[in-house]
MARVEXPA-956046 format. One record per residue (C-alpha): residue in one letter; residue number from 1; y negated, z, x. Coordinates in Angstrom, 1 decimal. Last residue first. Layout:
# residues N
A, NUM, Y, Z, X $
...
# end
This chain:
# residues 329
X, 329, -1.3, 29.9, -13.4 $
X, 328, -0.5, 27.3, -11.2 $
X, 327, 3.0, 28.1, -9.3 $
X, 326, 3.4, 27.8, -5.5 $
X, 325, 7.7, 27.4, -5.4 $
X, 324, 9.3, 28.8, -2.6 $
X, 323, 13.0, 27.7, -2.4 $
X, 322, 15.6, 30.3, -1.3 $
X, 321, 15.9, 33.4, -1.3 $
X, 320, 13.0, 33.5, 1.1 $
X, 319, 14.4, 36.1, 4.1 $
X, 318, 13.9, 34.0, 7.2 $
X, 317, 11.1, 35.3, 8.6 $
X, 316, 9.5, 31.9, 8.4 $
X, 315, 10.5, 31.5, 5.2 $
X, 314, 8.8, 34.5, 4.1 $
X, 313, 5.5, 33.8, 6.2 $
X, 312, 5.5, 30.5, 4.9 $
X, 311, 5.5, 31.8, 1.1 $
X, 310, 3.4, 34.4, 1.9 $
X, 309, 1.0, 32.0, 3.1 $
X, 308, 0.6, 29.8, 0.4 $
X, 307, 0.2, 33.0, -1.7 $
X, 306, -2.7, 33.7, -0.2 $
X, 305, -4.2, 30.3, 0.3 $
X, 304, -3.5, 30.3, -3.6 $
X, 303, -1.2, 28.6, -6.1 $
X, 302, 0.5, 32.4, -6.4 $
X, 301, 4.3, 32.4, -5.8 $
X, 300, 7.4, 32.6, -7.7 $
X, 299, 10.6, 32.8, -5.7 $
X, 298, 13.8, 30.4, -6.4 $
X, 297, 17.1, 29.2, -6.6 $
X, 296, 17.4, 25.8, -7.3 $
X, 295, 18.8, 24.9, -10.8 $
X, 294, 21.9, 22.4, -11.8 $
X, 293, 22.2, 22.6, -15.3 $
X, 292, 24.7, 19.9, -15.5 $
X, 291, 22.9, 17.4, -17.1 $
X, 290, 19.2, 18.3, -15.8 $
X, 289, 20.4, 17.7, -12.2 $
X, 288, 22.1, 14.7, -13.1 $
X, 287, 19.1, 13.3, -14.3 $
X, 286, 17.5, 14.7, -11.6 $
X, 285, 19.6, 13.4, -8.8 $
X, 284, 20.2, 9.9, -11.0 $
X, 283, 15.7, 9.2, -10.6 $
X, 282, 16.4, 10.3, -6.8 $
X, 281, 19.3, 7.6, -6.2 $
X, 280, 17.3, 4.6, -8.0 $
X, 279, 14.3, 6.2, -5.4 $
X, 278, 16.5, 6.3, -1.9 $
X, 277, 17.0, 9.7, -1.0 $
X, 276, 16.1, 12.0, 1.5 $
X, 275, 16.8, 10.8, 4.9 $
X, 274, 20.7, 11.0, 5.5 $
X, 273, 22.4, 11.4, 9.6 $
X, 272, 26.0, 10.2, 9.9 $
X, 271, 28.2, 11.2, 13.0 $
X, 270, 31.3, 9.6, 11.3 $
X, 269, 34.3, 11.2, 13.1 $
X, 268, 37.2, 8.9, 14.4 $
X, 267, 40.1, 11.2, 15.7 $
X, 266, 40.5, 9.6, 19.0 $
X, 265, 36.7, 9.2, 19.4 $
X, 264, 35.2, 12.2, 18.2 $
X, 263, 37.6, 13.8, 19.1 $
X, 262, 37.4, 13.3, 23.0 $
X, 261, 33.4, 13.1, 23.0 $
X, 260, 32.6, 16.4, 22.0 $
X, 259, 29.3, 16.5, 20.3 $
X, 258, 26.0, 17.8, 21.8 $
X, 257, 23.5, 17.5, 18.9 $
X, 256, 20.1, 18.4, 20.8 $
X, 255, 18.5, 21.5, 19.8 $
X, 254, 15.3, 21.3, 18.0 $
X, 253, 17.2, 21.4, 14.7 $
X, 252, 16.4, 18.6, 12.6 $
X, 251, 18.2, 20.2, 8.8 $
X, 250, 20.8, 17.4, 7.3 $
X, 249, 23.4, 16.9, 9.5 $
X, 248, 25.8, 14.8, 7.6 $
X, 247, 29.8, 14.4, 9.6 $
X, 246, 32.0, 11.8, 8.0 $
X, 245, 35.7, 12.6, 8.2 $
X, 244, 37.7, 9.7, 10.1 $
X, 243, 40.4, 12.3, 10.8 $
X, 242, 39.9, 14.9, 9.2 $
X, 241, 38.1, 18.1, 9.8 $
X, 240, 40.0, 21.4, 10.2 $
X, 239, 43.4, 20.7, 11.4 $
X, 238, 42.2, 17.3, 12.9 $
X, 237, 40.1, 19.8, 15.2 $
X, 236, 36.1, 19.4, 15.4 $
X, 235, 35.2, 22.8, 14.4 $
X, 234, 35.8, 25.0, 17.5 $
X, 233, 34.5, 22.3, 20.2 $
X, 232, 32.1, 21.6, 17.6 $
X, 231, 30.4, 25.1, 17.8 $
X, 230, 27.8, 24.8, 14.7 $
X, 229, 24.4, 23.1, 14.5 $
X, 228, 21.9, 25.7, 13.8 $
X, 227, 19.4, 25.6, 10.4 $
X, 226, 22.2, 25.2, 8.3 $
X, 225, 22.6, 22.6, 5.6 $
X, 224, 25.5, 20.8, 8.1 $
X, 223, 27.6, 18.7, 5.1 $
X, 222, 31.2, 18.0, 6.0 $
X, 221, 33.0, 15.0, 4.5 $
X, 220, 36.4, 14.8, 4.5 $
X, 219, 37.6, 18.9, 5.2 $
X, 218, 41.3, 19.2, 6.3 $
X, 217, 43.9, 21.8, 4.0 $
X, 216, 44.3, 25.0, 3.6 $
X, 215, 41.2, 26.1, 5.9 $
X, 214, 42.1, 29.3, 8.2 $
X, 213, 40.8, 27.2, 11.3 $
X, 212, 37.5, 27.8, 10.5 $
X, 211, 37.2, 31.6, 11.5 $
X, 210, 33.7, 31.5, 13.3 $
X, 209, 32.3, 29.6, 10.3 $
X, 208, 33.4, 32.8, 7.8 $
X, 207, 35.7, 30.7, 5.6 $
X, 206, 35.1, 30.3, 1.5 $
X, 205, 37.0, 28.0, -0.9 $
X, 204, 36.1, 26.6, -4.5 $
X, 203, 32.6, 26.7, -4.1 $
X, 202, 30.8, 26.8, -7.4 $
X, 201, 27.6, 28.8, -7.1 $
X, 200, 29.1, 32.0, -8.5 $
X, 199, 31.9, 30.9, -5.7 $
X, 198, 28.9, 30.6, -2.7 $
X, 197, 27.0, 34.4, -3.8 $
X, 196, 30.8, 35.9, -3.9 $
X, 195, 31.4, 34.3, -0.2 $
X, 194, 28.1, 35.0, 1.2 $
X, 193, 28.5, 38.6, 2.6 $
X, 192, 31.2, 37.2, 4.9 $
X, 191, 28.9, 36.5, 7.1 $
X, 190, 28.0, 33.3, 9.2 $
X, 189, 28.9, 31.0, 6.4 $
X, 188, 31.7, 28.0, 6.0 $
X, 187, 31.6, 26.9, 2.1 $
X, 186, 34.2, 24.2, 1.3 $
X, 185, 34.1, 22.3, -2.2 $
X, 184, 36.8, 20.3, -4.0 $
X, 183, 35.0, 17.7, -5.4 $
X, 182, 34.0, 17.5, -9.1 $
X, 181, 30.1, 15.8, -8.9 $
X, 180, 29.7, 19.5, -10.4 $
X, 179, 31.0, 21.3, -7.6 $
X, 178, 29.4, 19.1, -4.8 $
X, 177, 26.3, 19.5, -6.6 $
X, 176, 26.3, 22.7, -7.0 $
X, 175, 27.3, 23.5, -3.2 $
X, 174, 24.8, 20.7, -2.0 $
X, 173, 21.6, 23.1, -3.6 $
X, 172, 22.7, 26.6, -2.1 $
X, 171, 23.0, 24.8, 0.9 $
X, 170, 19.7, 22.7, 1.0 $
X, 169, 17.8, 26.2, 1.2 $
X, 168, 20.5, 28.5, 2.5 $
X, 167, 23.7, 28.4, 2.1 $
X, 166, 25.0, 27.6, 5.0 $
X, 165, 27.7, 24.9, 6.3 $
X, 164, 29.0, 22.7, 3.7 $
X, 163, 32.7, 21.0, 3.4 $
X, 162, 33.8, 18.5, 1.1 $
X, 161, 37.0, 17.6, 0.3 $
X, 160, 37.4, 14.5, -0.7 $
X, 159, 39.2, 13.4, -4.2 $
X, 158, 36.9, 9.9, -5.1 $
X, 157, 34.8, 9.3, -2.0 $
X, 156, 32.2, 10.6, -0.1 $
X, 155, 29.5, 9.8, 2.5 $
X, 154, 26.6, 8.1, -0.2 $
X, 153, 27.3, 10.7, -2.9 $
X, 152, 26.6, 14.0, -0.9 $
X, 151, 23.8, 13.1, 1.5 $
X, 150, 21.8, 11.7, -1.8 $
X, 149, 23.0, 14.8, -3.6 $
X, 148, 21.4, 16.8, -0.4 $
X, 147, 18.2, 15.1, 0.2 $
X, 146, 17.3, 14.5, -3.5 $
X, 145, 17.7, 18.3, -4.0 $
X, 144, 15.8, 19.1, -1.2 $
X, 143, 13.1, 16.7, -1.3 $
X, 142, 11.9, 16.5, -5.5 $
X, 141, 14.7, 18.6, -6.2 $
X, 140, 12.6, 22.1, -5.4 $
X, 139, 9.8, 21.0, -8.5 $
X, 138, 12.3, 20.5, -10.6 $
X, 137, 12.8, 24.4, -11.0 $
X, 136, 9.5, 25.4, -11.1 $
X, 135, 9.5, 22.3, -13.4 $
X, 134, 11.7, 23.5, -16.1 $
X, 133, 14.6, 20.6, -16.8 $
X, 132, 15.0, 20.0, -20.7 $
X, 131, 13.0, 17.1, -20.5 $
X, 130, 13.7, 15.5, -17.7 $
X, 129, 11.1, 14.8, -14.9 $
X, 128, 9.9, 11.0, -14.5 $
X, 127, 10.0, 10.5, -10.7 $
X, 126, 6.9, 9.2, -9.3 $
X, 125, 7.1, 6.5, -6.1 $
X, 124, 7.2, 3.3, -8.8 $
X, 123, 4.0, 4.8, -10.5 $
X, 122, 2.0, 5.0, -7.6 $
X, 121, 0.6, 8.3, -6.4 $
X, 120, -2.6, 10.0, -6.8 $
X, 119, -1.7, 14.0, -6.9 $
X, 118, -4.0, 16.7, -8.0 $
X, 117, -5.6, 20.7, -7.4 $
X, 116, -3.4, 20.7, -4.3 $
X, 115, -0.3, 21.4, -2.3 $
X, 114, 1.4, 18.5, -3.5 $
X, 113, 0.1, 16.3, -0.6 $
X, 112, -1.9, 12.7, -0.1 $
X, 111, -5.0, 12.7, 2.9 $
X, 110, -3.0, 12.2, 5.6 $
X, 109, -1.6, 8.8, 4.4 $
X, 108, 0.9, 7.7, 6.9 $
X, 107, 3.8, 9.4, 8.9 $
X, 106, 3.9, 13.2, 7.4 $
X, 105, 5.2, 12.5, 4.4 $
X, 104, 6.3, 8.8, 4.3 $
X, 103, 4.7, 5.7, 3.6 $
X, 102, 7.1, 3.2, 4.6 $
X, 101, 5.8, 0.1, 6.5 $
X, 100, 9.1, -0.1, 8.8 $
X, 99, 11.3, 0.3, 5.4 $
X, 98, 14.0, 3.4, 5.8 $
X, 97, 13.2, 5.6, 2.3 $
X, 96, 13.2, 2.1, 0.6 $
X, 95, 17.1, 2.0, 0.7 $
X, 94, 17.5, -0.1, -2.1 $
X, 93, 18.9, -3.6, -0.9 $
X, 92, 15.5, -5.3, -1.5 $
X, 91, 13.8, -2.2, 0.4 $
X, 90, 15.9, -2.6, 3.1 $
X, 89, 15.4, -6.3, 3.7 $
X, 88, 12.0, -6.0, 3.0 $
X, 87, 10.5, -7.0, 0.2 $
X, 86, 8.9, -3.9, -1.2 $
X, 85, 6.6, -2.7, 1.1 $
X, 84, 6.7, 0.8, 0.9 $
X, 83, 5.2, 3.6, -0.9 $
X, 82, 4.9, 7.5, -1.0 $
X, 81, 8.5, 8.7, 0.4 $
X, 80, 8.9, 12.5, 0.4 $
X, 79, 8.5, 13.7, -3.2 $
X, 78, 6.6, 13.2, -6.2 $
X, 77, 7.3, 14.7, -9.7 $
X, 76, 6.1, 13.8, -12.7 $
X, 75, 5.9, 14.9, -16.0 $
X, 74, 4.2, 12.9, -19.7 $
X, 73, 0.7, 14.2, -20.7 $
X, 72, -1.1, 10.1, -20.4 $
X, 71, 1.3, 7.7, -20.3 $
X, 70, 4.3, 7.2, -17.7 $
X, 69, 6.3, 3.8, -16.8 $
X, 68, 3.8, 1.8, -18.0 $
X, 67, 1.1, 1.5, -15.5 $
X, 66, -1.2, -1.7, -15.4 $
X, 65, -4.3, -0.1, -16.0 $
X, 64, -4.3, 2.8, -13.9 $
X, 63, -2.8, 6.1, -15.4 $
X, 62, -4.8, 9.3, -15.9 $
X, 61, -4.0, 13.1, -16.3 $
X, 60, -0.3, 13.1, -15.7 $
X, 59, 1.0, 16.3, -15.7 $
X, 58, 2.2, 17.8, -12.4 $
X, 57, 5.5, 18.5, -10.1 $
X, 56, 5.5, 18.9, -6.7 $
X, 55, 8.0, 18.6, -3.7 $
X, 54, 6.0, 16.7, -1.1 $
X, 53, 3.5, 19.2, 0.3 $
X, 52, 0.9, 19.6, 3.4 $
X, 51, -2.6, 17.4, 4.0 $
X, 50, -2.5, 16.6, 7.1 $
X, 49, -4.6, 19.0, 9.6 $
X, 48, -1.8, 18.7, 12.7 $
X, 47, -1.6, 22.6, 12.8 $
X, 46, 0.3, 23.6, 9.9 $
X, 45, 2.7, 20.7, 9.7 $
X, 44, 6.1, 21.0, 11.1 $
X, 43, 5.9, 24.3, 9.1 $
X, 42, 6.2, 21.6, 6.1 $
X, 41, 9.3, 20.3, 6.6 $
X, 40, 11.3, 23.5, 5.8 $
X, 39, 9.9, 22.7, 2.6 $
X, 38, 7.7, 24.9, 0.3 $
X, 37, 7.7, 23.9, -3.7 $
X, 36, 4.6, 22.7, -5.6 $
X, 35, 4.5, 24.0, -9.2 $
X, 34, 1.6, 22.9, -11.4 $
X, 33, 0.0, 19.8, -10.4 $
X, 32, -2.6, 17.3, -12.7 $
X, 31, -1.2, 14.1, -11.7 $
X, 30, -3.5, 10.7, -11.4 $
X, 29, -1.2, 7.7, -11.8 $
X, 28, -1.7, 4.8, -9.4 $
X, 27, -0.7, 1.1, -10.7 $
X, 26, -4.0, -0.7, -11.3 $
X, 25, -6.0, 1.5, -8.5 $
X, 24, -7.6, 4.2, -10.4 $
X, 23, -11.6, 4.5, -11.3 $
X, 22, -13.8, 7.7, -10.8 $
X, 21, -12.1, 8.2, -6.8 $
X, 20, -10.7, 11.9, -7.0 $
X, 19, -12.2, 13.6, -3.4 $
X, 18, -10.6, 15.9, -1.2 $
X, 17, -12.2, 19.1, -0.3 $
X, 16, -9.9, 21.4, 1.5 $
X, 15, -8.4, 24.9, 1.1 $
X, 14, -6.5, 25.8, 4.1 $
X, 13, -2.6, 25.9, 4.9 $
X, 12, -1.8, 28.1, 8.0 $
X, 11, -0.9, 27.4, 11.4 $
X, 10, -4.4, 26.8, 13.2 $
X, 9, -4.9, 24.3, 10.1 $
X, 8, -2.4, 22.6, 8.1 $
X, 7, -4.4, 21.1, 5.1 $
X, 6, -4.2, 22.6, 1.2 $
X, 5, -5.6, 20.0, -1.2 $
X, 4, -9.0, 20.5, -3.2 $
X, 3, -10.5, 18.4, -5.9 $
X, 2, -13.9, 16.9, -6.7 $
X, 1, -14.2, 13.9, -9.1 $
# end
């Protein structure tokens, strides 16, 4: 069976053959996709020649013999992490995303992305997609949405504050989840032109990020969903963020993280970093997701070369608003 599967090449994504084997493994599920969304991630990508995507969402076509966690017409979604071994001692504890023989996007298995006629992935790495959640809008969760709740629920507890920097991508995402999982939620931005955009999102206070000491009362956790780390020397102040907060950078800026030393060791920050999410976590992302009506923001694109490319060329430029979903007509 013939198929096609977008490839970064020269800086673009290009239509390349990729080959269906007739017969399945036992536990591989063949998915038919419809929406695959653009990650920051991917511009990594277009010139190493792997085959680019990990947020898409498909039918399921065919399932090997021994599957029985999807049938035949059921949603799925596939994300970041494709397999791991499975008896490790972080895959027996549930934190899969960080085995040594992980297959991850971009690590292993060059030939396996979302942007493409279909998916073969095994049916423990598939996410089952909600009923009543639309899969342009699924689609987005499948990286960013698991990155960010996962961020959210493993470095919080019961009546933090949490704080988020940007609204951008992952920003507009941790805001509504941070509202909905019921914590007070903090928005810092670069412009004020943010703030009603943040509170029709959920946040429950808004500071411009070079004003942060007006905050009411110290941040716990702080989220950094920008694409630039912040000044710490401005932001790291018991005033602003507690003592003992934990600190989540989730975007890899080129820059190094250059933290001051002085608070961070008399007032006990948490430099924490969060890879996606773990697959228990992902399956109660969506699921939550669906519950509380939790919807990326997003522009429609062709499931073309061409409109694979005006998707990156909007990101790029900075202006998507704010998850680019490639949509099968």
């Amino acid at each position: 069976m013939e198929s096609f599967v977008y490839r970064g090449v020269g800086g673009a994504g290009k239509t390349s053959p990729l080959p269906i084997p007739a017969d399945l493994g036992p536990k591989e599920v063949l998915i038919k996709i419809t929406h695959s969304s653009l990650c920051g991630t991917d511009l990594h990508f277009l010139d190493t020649g792997v085959a680019l995507g990990h947020e898409g969402v498909g039918v399921v076509e065919k399932i090997g013999s021994e599957v029985t966690q999807f049938k035949v017409g059921d949603r799925a979604g596939a994300g970041y992490i494709r397999n791991s071994c499975g008896h490790c001692t972080y895959c027996l504890r549930g934190q899969d995303e960080y085995c040594y023989e992980r297959s991850a996007y971009g690590e292993k298995d060059h030939n396996t992305g979302t942007f493409g006629d279909y998916y073969v992935g095994l049916e423990t790495y598939l996410h089952t997609i909600p009923e009543n959640l639309a899969s342009e809008f699924a689609s987005p969760l499948q990286c960013a949405g698991a990155t960010v709740y996962s961020a959210i629920t493993s470095s919080t507890k019961p009546g933090d504050r949490v704080g988020i920097i940007g609204i951008g991508g992952l920003g507009h995402l941790a805001i509504q989840f941070s509202a909905k999982l019921g914590f007070e939620t903090v928005v810092f931005s670069t412009t004020v032109a943010k703030e009603e955009e943040a509170k029709s999102l959920g946040a429950s206070e808004f500071y411009l990020l070079s004003e942060p000491e007006k905050v009411t009362r110290p941040i716990n956790t702080l989220i950094i969903a920008g694409n630039k780390y912040p000044d710490w020397s401005k932001l790291l102040k018991k005033e602003i963020i507690a003592r003992d907060a934990n600190i989540v950078p989730l975007s890899a800026p080129s820059e190094p993280i250059k933290l001051p030393s002085w608070p961070m060791f008399f007032d006990g920050y948490n430099l924490i970093t969060s890879l996606v999410a773990s697959r228990p976590i992902h399956d109660e992302m969506l699921t939550f997701a669906a519950h509380h009506e939790i919807k990326p923001i997003i522009e429609k694109f062709d499931f073309s070369e061409d409109g694979f490319k005006k998707a990156v060329d909007k990101l790029q430029s900075g202006k998507l608003r704010y998850r680019g979903v490639l949509v099968r007509a």
